[in-house]
MILO-118636 format. One record per atom (N, C-alpha, C, CB): residue in three letters; atom name; x negated, y negated, z negated. Coordinates in steps of 0.05 Angstrom, whole numbers. Glycine has a CB too. Example, Ala and Ser with C-alpha at 12.3 -4.5 7.8 and 13.67 -1.06 7.14 Angstrom:
(atom ALA, N, (-264, 114, -156))
(atom ALA, CA, (-246, 90, -156))
(atom ALA, C, (-264, 66, -156))
(atom ALA, CB, (-226, 89, -181))
(atom SER, N, (-257, 45, -142))
(atom SER, CA, (-273, 21, -143))
(atom SER, C, (-258, -1, -157))
(atom SER, CB, (-282, 12, -114))
***
This chain:
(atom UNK, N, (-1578, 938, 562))
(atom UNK, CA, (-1564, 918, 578))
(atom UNK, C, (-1570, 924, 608))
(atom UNK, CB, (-1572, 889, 570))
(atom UNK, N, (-1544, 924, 617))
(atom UNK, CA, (-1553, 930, 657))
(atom UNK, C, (-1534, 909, 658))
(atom UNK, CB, (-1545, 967, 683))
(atom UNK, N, (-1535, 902, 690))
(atom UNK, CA, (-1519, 887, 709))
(atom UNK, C, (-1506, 904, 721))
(atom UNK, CB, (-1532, 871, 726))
(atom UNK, N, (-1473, 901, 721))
(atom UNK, CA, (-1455, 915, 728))
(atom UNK, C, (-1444, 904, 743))
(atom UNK, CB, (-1443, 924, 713))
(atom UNK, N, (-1447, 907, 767))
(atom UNK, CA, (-1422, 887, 790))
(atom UNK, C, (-1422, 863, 788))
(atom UNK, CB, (-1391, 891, 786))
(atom UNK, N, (-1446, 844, 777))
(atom UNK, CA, (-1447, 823, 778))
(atom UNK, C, (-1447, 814, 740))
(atom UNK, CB, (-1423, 814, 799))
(atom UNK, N, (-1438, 831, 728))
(atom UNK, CA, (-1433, 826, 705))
(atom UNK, C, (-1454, 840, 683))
(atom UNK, CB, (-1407, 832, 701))
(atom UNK, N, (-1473, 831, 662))
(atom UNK, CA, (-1486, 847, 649))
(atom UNK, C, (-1468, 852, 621))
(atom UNK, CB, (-1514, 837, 647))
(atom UNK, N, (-1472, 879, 620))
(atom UNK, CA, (-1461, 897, 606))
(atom UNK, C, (-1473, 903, 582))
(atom UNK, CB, (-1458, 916, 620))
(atom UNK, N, (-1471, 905, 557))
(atom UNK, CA, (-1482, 925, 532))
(atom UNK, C, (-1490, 954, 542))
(atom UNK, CB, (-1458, 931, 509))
(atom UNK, N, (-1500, 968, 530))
(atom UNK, CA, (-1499, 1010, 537))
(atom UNK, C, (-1474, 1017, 528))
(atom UNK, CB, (-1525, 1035, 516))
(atom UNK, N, (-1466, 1003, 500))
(atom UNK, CA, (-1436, 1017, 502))
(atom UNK, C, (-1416, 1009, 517))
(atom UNK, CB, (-1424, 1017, 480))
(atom UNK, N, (-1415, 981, 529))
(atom UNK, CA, (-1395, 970, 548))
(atom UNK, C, (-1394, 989, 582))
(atom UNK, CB, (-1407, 935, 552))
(atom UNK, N, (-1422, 1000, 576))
(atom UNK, CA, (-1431, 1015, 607))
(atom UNK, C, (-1412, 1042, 598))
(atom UNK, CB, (-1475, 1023, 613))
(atom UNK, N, (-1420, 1051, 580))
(atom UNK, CA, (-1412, 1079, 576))
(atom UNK, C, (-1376, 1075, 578))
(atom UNK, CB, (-1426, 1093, 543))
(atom UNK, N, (-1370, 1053, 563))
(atom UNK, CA, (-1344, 1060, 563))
(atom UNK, C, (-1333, 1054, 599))
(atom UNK, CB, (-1329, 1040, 538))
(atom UNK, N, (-1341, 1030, 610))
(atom UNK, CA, (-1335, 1030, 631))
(atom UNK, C, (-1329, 1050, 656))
(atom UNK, CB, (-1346, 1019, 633))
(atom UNK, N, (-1358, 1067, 647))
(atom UNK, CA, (-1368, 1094, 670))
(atom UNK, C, (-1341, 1120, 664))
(atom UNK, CB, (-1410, 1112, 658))
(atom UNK, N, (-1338, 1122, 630))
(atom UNK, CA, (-1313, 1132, 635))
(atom UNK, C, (-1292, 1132, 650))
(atom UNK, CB, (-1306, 1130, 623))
(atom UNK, N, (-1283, 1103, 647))
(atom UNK, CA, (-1262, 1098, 669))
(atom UNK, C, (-1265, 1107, 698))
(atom UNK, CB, (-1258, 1069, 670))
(atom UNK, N, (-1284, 1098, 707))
(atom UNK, CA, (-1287, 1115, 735))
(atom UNK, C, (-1289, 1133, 746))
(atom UNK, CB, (-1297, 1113, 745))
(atom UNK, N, (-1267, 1138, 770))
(atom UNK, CA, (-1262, 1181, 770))
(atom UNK, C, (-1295, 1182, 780))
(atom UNK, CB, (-1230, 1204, 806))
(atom UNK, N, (-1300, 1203, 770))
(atom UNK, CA, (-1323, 1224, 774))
(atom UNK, C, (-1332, 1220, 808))
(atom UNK, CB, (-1310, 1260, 765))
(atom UNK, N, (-1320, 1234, 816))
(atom UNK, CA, (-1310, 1236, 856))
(atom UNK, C, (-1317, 1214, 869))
(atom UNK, CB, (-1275, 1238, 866))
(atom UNK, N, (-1315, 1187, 860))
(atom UNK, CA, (-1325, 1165, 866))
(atom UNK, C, (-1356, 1159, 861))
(atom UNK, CB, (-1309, 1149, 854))
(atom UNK, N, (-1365, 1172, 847))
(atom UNK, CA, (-1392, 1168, 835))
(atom UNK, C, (-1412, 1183, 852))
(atom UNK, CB, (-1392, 1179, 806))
(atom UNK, N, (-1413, 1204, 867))
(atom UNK, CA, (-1415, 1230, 882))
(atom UNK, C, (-1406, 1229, 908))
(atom UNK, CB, (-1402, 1252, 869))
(atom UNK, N, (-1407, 1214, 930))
(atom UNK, CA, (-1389, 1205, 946))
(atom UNK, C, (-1396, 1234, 983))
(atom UNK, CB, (-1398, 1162, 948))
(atom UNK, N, (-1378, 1239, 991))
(atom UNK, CA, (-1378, 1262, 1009))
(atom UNK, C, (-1398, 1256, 1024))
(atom UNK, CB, (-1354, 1267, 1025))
(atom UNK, N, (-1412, 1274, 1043))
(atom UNK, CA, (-1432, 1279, 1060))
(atom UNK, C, (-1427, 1259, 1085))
(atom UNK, CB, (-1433, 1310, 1067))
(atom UNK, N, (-1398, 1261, 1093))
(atom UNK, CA, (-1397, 1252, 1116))
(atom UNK, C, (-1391, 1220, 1108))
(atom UNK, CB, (-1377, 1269, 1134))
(atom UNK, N, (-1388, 1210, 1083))
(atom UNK, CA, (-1387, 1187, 1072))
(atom UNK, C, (-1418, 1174, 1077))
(atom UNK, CB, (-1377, 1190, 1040))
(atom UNK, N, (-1437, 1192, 1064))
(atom UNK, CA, (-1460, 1189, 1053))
(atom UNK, C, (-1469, 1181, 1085))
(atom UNK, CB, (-1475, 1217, 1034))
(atom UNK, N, (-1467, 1187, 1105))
(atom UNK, CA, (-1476, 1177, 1135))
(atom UNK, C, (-1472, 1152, 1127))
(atom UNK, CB, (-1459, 1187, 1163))
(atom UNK, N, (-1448, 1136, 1125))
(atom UNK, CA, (-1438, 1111, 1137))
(atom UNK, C, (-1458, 1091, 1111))
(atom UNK, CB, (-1396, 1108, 1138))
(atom UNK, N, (-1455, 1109, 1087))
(atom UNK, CA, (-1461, 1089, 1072))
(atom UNK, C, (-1498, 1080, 1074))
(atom UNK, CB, (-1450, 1099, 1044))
(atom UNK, N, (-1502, 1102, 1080))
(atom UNK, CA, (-1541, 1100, 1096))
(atom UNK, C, (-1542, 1084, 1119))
(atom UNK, CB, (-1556, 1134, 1111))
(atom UNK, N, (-1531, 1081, 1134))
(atom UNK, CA, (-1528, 1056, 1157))
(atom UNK, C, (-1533, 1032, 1150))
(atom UNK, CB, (-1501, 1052, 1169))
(atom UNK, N, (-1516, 1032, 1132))
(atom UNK, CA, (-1517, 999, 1124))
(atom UNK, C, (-1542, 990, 1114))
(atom UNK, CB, (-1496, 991, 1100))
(atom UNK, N, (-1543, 967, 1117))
(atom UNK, CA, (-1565, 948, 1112))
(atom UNK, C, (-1564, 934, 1086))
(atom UNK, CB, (-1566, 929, 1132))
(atom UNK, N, (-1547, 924, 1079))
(atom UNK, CA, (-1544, 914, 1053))
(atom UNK, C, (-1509, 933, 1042))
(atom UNK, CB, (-1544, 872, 1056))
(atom UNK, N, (-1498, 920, 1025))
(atom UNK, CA, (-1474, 944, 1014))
(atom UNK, C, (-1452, 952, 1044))
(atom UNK, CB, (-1448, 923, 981))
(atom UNK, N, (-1450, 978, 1027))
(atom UNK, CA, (-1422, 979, 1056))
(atom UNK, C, (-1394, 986, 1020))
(atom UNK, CB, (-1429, 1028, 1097))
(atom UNK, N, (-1376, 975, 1037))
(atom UNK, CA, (-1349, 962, 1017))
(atom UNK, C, (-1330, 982, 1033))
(atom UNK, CB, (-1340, 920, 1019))
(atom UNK, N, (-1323, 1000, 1026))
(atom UNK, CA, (-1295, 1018, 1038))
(atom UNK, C, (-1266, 1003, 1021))
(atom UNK, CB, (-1299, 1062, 1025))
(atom UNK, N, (-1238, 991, 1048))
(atom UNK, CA, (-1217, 989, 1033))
(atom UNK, C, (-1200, 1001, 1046))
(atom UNK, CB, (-1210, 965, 1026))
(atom UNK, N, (-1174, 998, 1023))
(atom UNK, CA, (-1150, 1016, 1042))
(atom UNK, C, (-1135, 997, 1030))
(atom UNK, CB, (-1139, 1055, 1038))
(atom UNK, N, (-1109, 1006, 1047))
(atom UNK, CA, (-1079, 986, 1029))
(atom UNK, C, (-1057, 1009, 1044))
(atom UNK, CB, (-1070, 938, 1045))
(atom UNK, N, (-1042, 1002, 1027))
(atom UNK, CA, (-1010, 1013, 1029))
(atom UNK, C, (-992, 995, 1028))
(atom UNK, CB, (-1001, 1032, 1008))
(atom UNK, N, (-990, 985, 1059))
(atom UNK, CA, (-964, 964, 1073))
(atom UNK, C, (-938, 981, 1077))
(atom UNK, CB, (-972, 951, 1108))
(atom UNK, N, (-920, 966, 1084))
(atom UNK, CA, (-901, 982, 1076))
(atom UNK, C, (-876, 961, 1099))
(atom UNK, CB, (-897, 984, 1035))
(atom UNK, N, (-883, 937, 1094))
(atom UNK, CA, (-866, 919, 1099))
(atom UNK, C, (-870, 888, 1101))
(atom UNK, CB, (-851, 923, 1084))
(atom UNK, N, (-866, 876, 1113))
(atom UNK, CA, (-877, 835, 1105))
(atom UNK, C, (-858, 831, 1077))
(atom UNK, CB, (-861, 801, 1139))
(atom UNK, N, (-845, 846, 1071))
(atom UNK, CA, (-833, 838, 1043))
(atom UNK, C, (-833, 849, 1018))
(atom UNK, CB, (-811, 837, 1045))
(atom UNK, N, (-855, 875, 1019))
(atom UNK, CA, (-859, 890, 997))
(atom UNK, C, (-888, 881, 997))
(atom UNK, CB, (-851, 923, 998))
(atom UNK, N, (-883, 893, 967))
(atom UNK, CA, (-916, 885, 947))
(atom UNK, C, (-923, 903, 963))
(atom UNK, CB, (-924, 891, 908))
(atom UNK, N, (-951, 901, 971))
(atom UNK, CA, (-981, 916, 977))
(atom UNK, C, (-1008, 932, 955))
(atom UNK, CB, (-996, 892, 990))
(atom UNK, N, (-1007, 951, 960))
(atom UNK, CA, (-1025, 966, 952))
(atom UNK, C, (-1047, 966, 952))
(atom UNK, CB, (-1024, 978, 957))
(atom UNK, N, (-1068, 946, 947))
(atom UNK, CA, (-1095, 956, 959))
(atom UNK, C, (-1117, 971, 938))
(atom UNK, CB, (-1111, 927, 972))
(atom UNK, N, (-1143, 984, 951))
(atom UNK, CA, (-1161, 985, 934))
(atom UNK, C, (-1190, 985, 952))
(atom UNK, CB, (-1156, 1010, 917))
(atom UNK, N, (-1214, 992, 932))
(atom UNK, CA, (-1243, 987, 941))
(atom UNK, C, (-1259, 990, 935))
(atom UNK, CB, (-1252, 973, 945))
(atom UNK, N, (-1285, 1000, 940))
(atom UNK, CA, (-1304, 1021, 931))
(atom UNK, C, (-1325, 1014, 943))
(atom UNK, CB, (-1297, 1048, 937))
(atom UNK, N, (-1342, 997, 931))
(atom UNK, CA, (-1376, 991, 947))
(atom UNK, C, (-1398, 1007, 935))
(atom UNK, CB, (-1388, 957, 943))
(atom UNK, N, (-1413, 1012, 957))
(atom UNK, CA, (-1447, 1025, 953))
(atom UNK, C, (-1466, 1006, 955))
(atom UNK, CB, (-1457, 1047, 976))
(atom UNK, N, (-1490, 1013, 948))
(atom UNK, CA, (-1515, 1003, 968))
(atom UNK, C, (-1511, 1020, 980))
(atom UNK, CB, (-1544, 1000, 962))
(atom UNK, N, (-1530, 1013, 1007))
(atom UNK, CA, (-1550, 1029, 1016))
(atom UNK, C, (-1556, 1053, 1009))
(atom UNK, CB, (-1568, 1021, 1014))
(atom UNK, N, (-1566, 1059, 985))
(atom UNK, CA, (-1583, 1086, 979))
(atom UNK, C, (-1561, 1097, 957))
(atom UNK, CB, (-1621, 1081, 965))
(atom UNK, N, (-1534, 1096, 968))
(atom UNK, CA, (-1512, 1110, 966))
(atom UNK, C, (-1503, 1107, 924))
(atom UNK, CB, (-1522, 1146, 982))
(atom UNK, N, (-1513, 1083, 914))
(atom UNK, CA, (-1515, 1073, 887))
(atom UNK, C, (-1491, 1057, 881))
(atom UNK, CB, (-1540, 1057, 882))
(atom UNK, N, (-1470, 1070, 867))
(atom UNK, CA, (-1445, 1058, 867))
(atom UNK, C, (-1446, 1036, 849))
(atom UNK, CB, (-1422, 1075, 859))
(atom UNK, N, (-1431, 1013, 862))
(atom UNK, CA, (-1441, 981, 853))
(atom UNK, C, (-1398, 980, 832))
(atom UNK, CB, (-1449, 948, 899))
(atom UNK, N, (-1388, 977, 854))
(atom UNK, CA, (-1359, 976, 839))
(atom UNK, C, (-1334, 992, 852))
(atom UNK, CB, (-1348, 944, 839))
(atom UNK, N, (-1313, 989, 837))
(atom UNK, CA, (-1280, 996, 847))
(atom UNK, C, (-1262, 986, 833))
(atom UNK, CB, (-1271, 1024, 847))
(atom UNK, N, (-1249, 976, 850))
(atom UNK, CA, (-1224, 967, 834))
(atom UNK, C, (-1190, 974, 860))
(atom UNK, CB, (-1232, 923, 824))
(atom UNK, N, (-1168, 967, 842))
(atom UNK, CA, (-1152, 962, 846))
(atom UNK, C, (-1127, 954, 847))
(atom UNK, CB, (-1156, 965, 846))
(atom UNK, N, (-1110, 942, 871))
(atom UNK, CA, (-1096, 924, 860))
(atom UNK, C, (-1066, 927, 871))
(atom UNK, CB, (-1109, 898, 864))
(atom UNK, N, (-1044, 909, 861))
(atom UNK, CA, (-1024, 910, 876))
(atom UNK, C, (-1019, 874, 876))
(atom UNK, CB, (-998, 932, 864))
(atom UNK, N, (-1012, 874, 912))
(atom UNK, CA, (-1017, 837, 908))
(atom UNK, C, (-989, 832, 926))
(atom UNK, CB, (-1056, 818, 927))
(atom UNK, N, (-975, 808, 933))
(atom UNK, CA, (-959, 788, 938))
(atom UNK, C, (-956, 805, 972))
(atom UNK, CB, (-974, 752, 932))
(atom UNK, N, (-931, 803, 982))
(atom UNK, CA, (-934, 812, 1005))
(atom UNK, C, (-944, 806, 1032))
(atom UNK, CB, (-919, 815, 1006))
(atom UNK, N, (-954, 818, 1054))
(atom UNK, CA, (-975, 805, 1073))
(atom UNK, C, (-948, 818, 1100))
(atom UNK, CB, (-1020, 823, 1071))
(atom UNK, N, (-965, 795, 1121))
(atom UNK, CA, (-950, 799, 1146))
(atom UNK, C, (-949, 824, 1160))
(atom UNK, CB, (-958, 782, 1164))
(atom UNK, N, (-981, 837, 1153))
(atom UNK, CA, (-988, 857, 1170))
(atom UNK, C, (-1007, 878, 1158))
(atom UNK, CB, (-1000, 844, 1193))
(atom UNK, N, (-1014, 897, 1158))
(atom UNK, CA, (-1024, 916, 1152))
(atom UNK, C, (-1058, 905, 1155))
(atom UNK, CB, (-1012, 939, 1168))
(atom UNK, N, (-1058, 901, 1175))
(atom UNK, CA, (-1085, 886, 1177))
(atom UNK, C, (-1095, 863, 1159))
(atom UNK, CB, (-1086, 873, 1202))
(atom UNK, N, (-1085, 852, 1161))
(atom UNK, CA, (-1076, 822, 1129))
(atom UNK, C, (-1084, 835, 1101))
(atom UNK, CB, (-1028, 813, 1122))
(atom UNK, N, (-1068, 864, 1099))
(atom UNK, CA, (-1065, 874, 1074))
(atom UNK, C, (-1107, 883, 1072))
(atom UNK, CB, (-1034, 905, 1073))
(atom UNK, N, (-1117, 894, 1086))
(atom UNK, CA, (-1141, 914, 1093))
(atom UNK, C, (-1159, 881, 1083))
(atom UNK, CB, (-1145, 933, 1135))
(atom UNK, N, (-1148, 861, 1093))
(atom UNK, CA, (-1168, 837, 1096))
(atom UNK, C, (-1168, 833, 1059))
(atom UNK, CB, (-1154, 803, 1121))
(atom UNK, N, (-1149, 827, 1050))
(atom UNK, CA, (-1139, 818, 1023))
(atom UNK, C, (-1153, 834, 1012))
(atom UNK, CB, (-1111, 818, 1016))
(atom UNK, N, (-1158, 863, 1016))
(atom UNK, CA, (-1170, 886, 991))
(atom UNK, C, (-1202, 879, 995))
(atom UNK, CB, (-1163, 927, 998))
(atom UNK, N, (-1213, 864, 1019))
(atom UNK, CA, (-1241, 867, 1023))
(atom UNK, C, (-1244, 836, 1008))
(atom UNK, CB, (-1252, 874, 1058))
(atom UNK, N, (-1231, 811, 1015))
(atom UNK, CA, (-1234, 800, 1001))
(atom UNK, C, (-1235, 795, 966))
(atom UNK, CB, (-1225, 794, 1011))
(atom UNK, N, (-1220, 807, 953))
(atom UNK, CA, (-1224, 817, 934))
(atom UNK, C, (-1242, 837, 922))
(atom UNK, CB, (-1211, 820, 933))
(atom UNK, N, (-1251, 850, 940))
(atom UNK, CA, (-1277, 867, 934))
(atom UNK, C, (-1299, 837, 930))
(atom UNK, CB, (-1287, 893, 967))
(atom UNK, N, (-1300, 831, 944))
(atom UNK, CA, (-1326, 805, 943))
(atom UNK, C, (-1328, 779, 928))
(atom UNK, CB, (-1329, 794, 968))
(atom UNK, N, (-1293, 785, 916))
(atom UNK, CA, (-1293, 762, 895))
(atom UNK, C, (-1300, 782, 874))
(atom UNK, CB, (-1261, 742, 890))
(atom UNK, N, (-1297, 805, 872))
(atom UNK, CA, (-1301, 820, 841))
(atom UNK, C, (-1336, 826, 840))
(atom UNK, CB, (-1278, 857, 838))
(atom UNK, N, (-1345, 823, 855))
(atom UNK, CA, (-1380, 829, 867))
(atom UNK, C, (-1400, 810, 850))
(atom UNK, CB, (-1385, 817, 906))
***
């Protein structure tokens, strides 16, 4: 049993889970590995794909600790936002409701 993103898990619930997650995310780049050592408590990377105030939005999200230990990711497609900025806010909020 571990704690997974807030949630404790079985070993087989872990294993199956860890499948799901690309590899590449787990292993995160050098020049990643800077930003994510900075931080003090987690650092949370999001992106979105706006498009329009009237199209669905794209977002997703990917948190570390500190000592570069991948906590979660998810992603989503949500309701449409005014602004691109809006959309970036929505994916981080959701990072911290899924936390």
């Amino acid at each position: 049993m571990r704690v997974y993103g807030g949630v404790t898990l079985t070993n087989s619930e872990i294993q199956f889970k860890e499948t799901l997650i690309p590899q590449h995310l787990l292993q995160p780049k050098e020049d990643v590995m800077t930003i994510i050592h900075q931080a003090k408590t987690y650092c949370c990377f999001v992106d979105a794909s706006w498009v329009s105030s009237t199209a669905t939005v794209g977002i997703g999200w990917i948190m570390y600790t500190p000592n570069a230990q991948f906590v979660l990711w998810g992603m989503s497609a949500i309701r449409p936002t005014s602004s691109p900025l809006e959309a970036e806010v929505e994916a981080l909020k959701l990072a911290m409701i899924h936390l």
